[in-house]
TORNUTOR-477268 format. One record per residue: residue in three letters; y, z, x of N, C-alpha, C in turn. Coordinates in nm, 4 decimals, always signed. Atoms other than C-alpha are relative to their C-alpha. Layout:
REM residues N
REC type      n_v      n_w      n_u     ca_v     ca_w     ca_u      c_v      c_w      c_u
REC  ALA        Y        Z        X        Y        Z        X        Y        Z        X
...
***
This chain:
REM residues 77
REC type      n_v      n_w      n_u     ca_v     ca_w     ca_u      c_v      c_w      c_u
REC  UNK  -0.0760  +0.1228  -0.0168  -0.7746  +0.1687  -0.8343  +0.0826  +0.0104  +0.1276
REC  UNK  -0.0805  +0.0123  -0.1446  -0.6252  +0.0623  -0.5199  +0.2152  -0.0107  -0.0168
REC  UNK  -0.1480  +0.0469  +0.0280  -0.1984  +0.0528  -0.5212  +0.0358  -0.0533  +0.1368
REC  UNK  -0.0753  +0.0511  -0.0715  +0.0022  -0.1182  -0.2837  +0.1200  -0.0205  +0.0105
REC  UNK  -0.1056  -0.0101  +0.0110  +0.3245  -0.0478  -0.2187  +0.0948  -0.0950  +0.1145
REC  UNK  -0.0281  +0.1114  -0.0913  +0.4803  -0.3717  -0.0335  +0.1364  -0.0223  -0.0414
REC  UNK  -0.1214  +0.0615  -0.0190  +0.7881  -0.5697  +0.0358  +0.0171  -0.1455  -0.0225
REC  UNK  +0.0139  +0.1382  +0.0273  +0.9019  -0.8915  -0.0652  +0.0135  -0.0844  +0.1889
REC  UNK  -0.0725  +0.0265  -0.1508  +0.8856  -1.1474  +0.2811  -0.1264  +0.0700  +0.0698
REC  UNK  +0.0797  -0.0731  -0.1407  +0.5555  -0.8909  +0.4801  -0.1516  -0.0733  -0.1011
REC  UNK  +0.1325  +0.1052  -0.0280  +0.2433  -1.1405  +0.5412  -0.1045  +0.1264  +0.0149
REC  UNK  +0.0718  -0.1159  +0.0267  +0.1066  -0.7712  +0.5828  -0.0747  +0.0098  -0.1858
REC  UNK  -0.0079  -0.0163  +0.0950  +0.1652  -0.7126  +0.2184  -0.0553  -0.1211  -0.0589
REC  UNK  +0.0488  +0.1415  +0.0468  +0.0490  -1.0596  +0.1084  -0.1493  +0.0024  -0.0057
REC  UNK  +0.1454  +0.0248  -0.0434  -0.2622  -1.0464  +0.2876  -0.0889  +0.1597  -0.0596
REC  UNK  +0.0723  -0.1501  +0.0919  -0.3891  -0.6789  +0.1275  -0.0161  -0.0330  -0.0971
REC  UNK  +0.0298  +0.0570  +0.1082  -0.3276  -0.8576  -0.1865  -0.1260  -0.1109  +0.0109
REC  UNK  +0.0797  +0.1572  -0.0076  -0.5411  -1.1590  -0.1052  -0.1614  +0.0752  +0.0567
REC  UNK  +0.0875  -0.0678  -0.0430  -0.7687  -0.8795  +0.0738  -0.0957  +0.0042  -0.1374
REC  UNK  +0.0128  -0.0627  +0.1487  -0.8274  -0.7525  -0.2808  -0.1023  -0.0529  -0.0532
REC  UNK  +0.0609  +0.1389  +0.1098  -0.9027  -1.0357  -0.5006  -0.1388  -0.0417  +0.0685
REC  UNK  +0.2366  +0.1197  -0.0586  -1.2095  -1.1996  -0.2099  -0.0906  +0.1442  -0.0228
REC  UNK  +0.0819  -0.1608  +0.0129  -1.3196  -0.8081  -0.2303  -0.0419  +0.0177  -0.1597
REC  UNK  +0.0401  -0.0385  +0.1265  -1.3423  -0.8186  -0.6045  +0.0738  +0.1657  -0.0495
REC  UNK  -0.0405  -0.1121  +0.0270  -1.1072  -0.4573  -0.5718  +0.0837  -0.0468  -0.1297
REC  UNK  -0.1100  -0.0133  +0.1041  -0.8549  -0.4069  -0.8952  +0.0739  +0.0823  +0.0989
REC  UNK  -0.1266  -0.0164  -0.0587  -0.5273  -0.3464  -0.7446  +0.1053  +0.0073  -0.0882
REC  UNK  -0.1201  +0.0149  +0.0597  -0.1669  -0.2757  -0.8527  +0.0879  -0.0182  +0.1525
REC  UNK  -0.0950  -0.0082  -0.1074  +0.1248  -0.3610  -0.6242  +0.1091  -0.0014  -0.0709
REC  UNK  -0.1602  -0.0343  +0.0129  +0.4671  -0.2542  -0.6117  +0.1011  -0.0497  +0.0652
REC  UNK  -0.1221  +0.0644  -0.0614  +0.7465  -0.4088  -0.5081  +0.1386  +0.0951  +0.0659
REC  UNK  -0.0824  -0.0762  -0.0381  +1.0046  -0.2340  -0.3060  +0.1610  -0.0475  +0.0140
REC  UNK  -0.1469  +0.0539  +0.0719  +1.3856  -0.2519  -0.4599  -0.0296  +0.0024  -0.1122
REC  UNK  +0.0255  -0.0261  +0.1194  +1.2158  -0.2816  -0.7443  -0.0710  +0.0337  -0.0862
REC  UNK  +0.0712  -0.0732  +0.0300  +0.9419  -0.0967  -0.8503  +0.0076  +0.1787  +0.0922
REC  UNK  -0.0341  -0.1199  -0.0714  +1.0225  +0.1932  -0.6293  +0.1227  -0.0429  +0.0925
REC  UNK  -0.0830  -0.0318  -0.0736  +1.3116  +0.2892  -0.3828  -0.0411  +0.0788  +0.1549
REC  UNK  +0.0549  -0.0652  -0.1165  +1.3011  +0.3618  -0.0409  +0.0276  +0.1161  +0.0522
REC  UNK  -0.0383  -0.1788  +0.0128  +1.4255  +0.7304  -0.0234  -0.1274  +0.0889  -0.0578
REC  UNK  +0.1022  -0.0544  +0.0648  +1.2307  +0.8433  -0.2775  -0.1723  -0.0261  +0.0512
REC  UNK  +0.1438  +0.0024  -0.0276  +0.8835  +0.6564  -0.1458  -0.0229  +0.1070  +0.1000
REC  UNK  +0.0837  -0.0439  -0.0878  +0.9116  +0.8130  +0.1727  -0.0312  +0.1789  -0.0085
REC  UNK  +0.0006  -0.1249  +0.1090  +0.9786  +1.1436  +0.0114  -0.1414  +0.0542  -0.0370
REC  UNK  +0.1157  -0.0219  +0.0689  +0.6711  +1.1036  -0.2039  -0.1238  +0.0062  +0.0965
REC  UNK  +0.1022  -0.0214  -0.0747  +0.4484  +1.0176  +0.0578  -0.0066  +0.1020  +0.1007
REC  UNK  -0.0033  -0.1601  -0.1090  +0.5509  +1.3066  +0.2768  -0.0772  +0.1025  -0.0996
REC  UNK  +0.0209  -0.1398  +0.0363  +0.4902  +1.5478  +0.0081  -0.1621  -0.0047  -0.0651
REC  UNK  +0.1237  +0.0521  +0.0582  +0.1429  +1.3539  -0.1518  -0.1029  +0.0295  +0.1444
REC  UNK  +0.1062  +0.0137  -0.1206  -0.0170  +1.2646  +0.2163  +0.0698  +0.0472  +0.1274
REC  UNK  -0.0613  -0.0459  -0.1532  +0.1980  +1.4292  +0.4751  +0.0328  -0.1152  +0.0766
REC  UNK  -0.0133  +0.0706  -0.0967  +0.2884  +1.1178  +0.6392  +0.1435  -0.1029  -0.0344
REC  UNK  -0.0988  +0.0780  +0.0121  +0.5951  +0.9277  +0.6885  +0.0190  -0.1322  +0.0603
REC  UNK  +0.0036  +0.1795  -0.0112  +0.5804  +0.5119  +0.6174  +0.1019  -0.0313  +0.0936
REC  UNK  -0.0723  +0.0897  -0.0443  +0.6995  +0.3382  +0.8693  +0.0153  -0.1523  +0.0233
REC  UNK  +0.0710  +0.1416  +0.0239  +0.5170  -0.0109  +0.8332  -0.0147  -0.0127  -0.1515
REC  UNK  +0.0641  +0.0762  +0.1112  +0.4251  -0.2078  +0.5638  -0.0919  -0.0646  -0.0406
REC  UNK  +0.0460  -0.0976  +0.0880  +0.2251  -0.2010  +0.3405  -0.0431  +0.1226  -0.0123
REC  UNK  +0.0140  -0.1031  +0.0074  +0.1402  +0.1214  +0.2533  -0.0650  +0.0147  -0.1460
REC  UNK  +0.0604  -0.0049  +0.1631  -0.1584  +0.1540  +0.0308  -0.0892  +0.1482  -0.0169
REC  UNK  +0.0568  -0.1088  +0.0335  -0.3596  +0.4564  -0.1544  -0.0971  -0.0777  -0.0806
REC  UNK  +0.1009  +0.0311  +0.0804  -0.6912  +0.4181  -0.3349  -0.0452  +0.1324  -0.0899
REC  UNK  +0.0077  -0.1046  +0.1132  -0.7217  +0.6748  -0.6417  +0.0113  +0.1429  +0.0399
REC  UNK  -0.1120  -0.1311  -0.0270  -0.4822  +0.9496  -0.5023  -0.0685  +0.0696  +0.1292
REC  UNK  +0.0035  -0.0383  -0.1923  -0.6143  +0.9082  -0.1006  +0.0847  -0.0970  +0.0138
REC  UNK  -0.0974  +0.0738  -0.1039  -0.4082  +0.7709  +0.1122  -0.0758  -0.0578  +0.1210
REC  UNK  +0.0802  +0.0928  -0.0610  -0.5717  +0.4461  +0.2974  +0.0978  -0.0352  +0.1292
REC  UNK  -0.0817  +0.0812  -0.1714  -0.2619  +0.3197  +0.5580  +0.0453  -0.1325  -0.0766
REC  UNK  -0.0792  +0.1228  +0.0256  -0.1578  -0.0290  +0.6018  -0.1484  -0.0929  -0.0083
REC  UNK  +0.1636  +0.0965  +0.0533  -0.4191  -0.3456  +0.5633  -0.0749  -0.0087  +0.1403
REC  UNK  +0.1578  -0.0402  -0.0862  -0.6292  -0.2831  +0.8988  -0.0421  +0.1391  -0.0371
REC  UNK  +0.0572  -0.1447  +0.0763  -0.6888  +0.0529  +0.7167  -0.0501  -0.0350  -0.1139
REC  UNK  +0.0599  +0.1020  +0.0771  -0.7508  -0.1328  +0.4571  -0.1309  -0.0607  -0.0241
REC  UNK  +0.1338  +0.0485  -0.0127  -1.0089  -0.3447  +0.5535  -0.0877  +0.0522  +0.0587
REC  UNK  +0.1278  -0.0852  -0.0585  -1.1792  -0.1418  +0.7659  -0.1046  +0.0651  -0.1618
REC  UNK  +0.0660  -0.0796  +0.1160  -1.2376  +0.0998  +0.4160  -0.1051  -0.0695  -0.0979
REC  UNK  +0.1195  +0.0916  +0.1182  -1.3621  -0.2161  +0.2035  -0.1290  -0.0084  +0.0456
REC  UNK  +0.0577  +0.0860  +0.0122  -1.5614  -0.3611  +0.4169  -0.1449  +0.0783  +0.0439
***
């Protein structure tokens, strides 16, 4: 399953979702403030994928680490 860890407000984050759905992927997204914290994400993703988010979205597909949505789509399509 694909996750997506987005922001309320990023047309980034919008459009990965919308990526999704015409792709037929199953997705979860997360909301940031309130499904996670931003300390802790970048934390996690340092210590999961070595890399520290600085854009948005920031998605993984079943415990890889994909990027933002031109990483994204490149992978679907």
């Amino acid at each position: 399953m694909i996750t997506i860890y987005g922001k309320q407000g990023c047309p980034q984050c919008d459009q990965a979702k919308r990526f999704c759905e015409q792709m037929g992927q199953e997705y979860k997204y997360l909301t940031l403030g309130a499904d996670y914290q931003r300390e802790e994400f970048i934390q996690q993703m340092q210590n999961e994928y070595g890399v520290t988010p600085r854009t948005m979205p920031q998605i993984v597909q079943d415990g890889a680490y994909i990027g933002g949505f031109a990483e994204l789509k490149a992978h679907l399509s």
